[in-house]
KELUM-403956 format. One record per residue (C-alpha): x, y, z. Coordinates in steps of 0.02 Angstrom, whole numbers. Layout:
SITE        u        v        w
SITE        X        Y        Z
...
//
This chain:
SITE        u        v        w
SITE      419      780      145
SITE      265      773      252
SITE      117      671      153
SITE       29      562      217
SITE     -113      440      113
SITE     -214      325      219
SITE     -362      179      212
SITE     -493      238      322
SITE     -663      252      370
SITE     -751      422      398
SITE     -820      400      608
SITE     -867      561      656
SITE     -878      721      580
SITE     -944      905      622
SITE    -1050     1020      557
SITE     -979     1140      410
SITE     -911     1278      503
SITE     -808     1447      437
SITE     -618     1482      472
SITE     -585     1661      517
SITE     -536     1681      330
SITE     -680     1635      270
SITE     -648     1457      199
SITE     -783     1307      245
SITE     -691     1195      369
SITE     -749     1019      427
SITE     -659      923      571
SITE     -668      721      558
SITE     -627      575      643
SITE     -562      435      530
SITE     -544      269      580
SITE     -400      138      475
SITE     -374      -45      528
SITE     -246     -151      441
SITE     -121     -272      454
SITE       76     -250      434
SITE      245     -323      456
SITE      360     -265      594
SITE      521     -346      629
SITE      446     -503      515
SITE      301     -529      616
SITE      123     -478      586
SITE       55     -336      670
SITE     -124     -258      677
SITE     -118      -88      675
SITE     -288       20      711
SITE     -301      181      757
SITE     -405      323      741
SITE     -345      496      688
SITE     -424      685      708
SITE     -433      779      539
SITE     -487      932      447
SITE     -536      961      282
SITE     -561     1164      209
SITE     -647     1234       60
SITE     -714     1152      -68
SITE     -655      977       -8
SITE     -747     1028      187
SITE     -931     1038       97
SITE     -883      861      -10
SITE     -852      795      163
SITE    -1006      848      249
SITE    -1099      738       95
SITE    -1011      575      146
SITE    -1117      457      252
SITE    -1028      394      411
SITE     -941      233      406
SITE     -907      282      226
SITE     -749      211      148
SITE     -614      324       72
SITE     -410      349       29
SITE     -391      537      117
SITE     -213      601       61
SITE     -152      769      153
SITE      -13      816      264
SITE       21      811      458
SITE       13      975      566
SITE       14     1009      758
SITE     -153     1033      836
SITE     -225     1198      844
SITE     -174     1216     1020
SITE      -18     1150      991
SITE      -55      989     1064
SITE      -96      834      968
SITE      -70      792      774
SITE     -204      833      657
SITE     -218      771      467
SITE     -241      906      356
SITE     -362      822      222
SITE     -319      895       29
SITE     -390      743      -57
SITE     -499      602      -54
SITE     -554      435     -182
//
């Protein structure tokens, strides 16, 4: 199963652009900081994380103010050049 739903802050995010299909697509950069446990030990964990929402979700996106709070939920895919990880956003509350 490839889901992933993460804590994070909304840093950076493009103008509303189209996909060659036709669907609205935004690219983000969200931001999470926590704390977790890792062999019984606390461990901060930040990290920041490229991301792309489409459709209807894209133009909700390009209403959010930066630094806004949110839960995204979506699924993991490679890069469109086949390098990198990219979270493919297909919810957020």
């Amino acid at each position: 199963m490839n889901r992933l739903v993460l804590s994070a802050q909304l840093v950076q995010r493009s103008a509303l652009r189209y996909t060659p299909a036709g669907l609205p697509a935004c690219d983000l950069e969200l931001r999470h900081e926590s704390q977790a446990s890792e062999a019984g030990l606390p461990r901060r964990v930040s990290l920041d994380i490229k991301a792309v929402a489409l459709g209807e979700l894209a133009q909700r996106v390009t209403a959010l103010a930066l630094g806004s709070p949110g839960v995204f939920a979506g699924f993991l895919a490679s890069g469109r050049n086949g390098r990198g990880i990219v979270f493919h956003v297909t919810a957020i509350e």
